[in-house]
C-alpha positions in Angstrom: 110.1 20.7 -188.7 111.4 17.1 -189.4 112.1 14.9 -186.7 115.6 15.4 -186.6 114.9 18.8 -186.2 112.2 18.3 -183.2 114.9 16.6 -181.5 117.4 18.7 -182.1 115.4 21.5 -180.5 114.8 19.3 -177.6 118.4 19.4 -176.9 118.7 22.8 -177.5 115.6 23.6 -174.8 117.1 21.3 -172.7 120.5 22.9 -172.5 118.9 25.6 -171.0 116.7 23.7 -168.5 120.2 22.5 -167.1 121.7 26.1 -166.5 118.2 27.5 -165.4 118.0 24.3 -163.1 121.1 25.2 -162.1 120.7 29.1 -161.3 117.5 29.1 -160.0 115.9 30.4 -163.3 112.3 29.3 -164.9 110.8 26.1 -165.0 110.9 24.0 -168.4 107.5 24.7 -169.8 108.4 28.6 -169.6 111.7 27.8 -171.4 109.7 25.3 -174.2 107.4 28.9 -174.5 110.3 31.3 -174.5 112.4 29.1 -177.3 109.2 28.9 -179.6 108.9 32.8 -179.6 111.6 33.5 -181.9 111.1 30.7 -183.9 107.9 31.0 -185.7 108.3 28.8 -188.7 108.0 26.1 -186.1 103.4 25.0 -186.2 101.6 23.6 -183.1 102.4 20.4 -184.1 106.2 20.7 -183.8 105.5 22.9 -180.3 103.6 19.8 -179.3 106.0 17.4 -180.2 109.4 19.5 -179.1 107.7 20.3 -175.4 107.0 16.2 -175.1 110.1 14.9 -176.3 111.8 17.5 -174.0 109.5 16.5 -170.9 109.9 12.6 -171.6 113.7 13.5 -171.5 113.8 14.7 -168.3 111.8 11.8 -166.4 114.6 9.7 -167.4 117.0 11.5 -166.0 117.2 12.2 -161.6 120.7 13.8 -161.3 121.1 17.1 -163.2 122.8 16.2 -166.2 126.0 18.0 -167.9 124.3 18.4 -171.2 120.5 18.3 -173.4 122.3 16.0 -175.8 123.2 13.8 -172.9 119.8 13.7 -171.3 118.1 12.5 -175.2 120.9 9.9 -175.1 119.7 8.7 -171.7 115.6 8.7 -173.3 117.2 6.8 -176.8 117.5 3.8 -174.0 113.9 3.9 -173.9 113.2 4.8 -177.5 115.6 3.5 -179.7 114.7 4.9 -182.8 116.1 8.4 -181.9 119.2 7.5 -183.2 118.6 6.9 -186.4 118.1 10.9 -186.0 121.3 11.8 -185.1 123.4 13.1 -188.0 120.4 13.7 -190.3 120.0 17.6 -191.9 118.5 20.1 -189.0 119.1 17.4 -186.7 122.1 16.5 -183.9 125.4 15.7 -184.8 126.3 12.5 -185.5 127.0 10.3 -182.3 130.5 9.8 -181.4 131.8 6.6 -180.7 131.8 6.2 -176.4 129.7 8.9 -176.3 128.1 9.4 -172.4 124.6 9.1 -172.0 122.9 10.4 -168.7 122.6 8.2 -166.3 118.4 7.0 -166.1 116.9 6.9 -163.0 114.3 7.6 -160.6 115.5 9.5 -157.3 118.8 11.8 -157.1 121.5 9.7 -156.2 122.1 11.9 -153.1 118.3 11.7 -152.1 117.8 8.4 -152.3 118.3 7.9 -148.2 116.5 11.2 -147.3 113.4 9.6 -148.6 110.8 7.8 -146.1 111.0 4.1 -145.5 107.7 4.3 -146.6 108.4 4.9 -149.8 110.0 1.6 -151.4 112.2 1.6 -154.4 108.8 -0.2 -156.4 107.1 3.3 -155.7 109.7 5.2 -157.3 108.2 5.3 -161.2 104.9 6.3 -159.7 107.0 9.3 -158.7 107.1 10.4 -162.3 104.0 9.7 -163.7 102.0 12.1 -165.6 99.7 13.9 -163.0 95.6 13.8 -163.4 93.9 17.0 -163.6 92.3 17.9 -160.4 89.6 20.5 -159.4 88.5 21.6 -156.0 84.6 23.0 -155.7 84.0 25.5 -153.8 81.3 23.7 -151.8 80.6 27.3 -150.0 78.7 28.3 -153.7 77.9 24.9 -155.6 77.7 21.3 -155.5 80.2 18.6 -156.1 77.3 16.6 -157.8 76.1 19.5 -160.0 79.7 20.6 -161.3 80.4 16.9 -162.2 77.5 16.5 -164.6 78.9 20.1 -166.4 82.5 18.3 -167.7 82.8 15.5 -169.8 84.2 11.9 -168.3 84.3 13.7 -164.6 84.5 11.6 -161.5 84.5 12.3 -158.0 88.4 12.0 -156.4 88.3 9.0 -154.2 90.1 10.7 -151.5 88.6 14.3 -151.0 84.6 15.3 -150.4 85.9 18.2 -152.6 87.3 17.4 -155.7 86.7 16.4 -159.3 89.1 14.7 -161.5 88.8 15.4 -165.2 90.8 14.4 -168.2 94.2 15.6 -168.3 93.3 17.7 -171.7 90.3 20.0 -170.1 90.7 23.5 -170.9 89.5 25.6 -167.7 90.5 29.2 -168.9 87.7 30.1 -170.7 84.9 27.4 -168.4 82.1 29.4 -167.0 82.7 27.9 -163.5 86.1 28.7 -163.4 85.3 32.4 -163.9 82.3 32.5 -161.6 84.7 30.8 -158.8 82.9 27.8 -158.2 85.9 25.4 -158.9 89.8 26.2 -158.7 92.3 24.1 -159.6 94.0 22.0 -156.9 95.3 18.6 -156.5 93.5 16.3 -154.4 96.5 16.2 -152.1 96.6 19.5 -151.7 92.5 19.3 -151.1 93.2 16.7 -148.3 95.6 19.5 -146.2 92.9 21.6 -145.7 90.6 18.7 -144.7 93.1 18.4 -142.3 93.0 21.2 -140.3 89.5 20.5 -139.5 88.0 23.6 -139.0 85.4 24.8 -137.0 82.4 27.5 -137.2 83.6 31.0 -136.0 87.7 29.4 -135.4 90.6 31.9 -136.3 92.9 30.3 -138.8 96.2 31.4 -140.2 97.4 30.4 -142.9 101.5 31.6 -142.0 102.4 30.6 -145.8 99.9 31.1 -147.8 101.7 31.4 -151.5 98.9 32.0 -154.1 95.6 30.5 -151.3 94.8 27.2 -152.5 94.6 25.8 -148.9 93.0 29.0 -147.8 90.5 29.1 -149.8 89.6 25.4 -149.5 89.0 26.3 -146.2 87.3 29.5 -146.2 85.1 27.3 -148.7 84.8 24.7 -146.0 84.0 26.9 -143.1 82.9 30.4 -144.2 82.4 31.9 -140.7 85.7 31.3 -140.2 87.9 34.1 -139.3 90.7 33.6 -141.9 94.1 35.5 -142.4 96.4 34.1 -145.2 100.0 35.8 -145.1 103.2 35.1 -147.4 106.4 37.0 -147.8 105.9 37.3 -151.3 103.9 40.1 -153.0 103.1 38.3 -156.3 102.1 35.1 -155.0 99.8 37.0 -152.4 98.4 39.0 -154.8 97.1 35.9 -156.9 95.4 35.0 -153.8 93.4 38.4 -153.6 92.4 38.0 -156.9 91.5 34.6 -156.2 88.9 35.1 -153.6 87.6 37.6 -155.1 86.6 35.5 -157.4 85.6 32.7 -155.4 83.7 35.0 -153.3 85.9 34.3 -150.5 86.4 35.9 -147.1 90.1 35.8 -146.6 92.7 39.3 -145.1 95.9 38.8 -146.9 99.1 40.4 -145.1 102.3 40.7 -146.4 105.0 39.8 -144.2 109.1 41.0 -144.4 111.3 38.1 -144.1 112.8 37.3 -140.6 109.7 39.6 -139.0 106.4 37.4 -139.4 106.1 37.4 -135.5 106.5 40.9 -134.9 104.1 42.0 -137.6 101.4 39.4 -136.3 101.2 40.6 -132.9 97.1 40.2 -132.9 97.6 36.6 -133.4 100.3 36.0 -130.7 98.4 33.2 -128.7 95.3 33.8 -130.5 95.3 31.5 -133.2 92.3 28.5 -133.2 94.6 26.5 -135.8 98.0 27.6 -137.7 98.7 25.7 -141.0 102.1 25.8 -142.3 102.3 24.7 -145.5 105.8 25.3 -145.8 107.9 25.7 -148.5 110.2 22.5 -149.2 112.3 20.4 -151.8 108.8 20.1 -153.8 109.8 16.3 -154.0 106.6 15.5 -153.7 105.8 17.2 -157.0 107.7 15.9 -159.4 104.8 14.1 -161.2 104.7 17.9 -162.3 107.4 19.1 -162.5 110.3 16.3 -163.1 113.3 19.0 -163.5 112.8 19.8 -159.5 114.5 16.9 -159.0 117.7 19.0 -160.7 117.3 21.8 -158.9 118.0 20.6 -155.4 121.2 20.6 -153.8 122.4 19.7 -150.7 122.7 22.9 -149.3 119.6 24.1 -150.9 117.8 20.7 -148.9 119.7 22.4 -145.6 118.6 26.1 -145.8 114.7 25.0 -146.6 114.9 22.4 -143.3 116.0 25.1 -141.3 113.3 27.2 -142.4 110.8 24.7 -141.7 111.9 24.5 -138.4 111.7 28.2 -138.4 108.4 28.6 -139.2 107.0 25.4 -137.0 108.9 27.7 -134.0 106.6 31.1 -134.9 103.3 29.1 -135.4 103.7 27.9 -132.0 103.7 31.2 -130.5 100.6 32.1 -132.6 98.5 29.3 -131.3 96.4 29.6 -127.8 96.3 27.0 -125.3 94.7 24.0 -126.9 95.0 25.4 -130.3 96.5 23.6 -133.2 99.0 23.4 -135.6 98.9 21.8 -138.7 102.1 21.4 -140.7 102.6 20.1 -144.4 105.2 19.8 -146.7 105.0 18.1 -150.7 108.0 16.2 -149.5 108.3 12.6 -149.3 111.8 13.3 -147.0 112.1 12.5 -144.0 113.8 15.4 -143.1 111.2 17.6 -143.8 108.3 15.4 -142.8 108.6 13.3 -139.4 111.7 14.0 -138.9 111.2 17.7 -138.8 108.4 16.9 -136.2 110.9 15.3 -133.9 112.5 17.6 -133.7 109.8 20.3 -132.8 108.7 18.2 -129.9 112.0 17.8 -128.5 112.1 21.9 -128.8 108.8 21.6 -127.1 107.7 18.3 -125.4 104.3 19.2 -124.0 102.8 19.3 -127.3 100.3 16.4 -128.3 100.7 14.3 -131.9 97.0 14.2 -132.9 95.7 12.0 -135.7 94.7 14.0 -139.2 91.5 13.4 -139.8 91.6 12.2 -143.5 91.4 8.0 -144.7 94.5 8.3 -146.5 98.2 8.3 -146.3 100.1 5.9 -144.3 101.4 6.6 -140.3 104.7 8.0 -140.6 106.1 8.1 -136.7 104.3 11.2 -136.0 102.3 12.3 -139.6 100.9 11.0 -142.5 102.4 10.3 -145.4 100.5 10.2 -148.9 102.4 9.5 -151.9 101.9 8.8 -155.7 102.3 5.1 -155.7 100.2 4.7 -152.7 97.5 7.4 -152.6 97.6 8.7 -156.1 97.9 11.9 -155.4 101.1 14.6 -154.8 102.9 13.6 -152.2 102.5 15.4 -149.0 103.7 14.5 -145.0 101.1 16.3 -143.1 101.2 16.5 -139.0 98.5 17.9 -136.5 99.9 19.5 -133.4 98.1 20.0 -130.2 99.6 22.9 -128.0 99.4 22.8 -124.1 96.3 23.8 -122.3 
């Protein structure tokens, strides 16, 4: 493929982000996979350079865009020379004089006073960096030290006992230690959640949305007499988890909840529970070091249905908890919404409960939480918030 073909194809894939942004559909990197299947003239090379011009693109860009062409006009602004492409054979159609470009920016225009005061307008590029490559070991079965010395230009994360940060490019598929379950991927934010429900030998923990188990089985790693139940309402993202700690050699009961019935199917933990994380689902905004087109898929009334799930879920972990127990919540958010504010509001539901400091050295006080973010911390951003229930 020539260039003006690459970029070309870049607006075509792009196009299709927008509507699948739009109706919910896949994420980018399955549509840059999908495009390339029926279109095998194009080598690795062109993949490569389609899939980063396409990515670059949508950094630029915060508010979902009307068009692909529009968001590569938006990344010319940046790289000029793209427009010597336009017109050329295979390539876009000529520009048009007036044509609109996409407007650049960092944050949604509609988001941009839902985020914490904590996180200035000189954080915002670190918001869409490229991400490092994080690994958690499973400290149960190896050491950090020993699985260090096995990958090339590895360091210890700064932040969390657990982790490993390797070069962005390290393939993990096919690594011994991946498939004998001594390492899993996980970023150290995420690493630093389960650090933060501090658990204890013999303590019954719930994890009330578990997804696929990363924070479940960082701590089933951390603590393996630990009585641990991991529950989610979705079957495929449960069943990852199974498979999961299997591999890891984990001890973790997986449940699968119905949606709008998690208490009534857990009544063995009803006032039971040592600690309850909720890790709950959110506006991912913390994530968009990963995955930038997030940022398109959020709507207002998207933003409202997840809050009120939130509060949902904070409302059934507090039933699950016994006198003295605790609840630790976390969202990837750096909202305010979803993070303190969402805790305000849960202790003016319930104003006996105690705000306890998280035991991890990072983040930033937030009112009731900590807050870690990319510009700060250098890891996913997260709000995370340790709640002590009445004895």
């Amino acid at each position: 493929m020539t260039p003006a073909a690459r970029l070309q194809a870049a607006i075509e894939v792009l196009d299709e982000v927008i509507v699948s942004a739009r109706d919910d559909g896949p994420p980018a990197d399955t549509i840059v996979t999908r495009y390339f299947k029926t279109r095998r003239y194009a080598g690795s090379k062109d993949r490569r350079a389609v899939r980063e011009l396409v990515f670059r693109a949508i950094r630029v860009v915060a508010d979902r865009p009307e068009s692909g062409r529009a968001v590569v006009l938006a990344l010319t602004q940046q790289d000029p020379e793209l427009l010597d492409l336009f017109g050329e054979p295979r390539g876009p159609e000529p520009l048009v004089n007036g044509e609109a470009s996409a407007e650049t920016g960092y944050v949604p225009g509609w988001l941009q006073d839902e985020l914490s005061p904590l996180v200035a307008p000189e954080e915002w590029p670190a918001l869409l960096d490229r991400a490092p490559l994080d690994i958690r070991v499973n400290i149960a079965r190896a050491a950090r030290e020993d699985l260090i010395a096995q990958f090339e230009d590895a360091e210890p994360t700064p932040l969390s006992p657990w982790g490993v940060r390797l070069i962005t490019e390290t393939r993990l598929d096919d690594n011994p230690a991946f498939a004998d379950g001594l390492i899993e991927v996980q970023d150290e934010g995420s690493q630093l959640i389960a650090l933060a429900c501090g658990p204890k030998p013999g303590e019954r923990i719930l994890d009330l949305c578990a997804g696929a188990g990363g924070k479940a089985l960082a701590l089933a790693a951390a603590e393996p007499s630990a009585v641990i139940v991991a529950t989610d309402t979705n079957r495929a993202r449960l069943s990852n988890l199974v498979r999961r700690a299997d591999r890891a050699k984990a001890r973790i009961e997986a449940r699968l909840l119905n949606p709008n019935e998690e208490l009534s199917q857990l009544p063995d933990w009803v006032g039971q529970g040592d600690v309850v994380l909720v890790d709950a689902p959110c506006s991912g905004s913390g994530t968009w070091r990963r995955n930038p087109e997030g940022r398109w898929r959020l709507t207002p009334a998207r933003f409202d249905r997840v809050v009120a799930l939130q509060s949902r879920l904070l409302d059934i972990a507090a039933e699950l908890v016994k006198p003295g127990g605790r609840i630790v919540y976390a969202v990837c958010s750096l909202l305010s919404r979803e993070g303190a504010g969402q805790i305000q509001d849960f202790l003016s539901r319930r104003s006996s409960w105690i705000v306890e400091e998280t035991p991890i050295a990072a983040g930033r006080w937030d009112d009731v939480g900590k807050l870690l973010t990319p510009g700060h911390d250098g890891t996913d951003g997260f709000f995370v918030a340790r709640l002590v229930s009445p004895c």
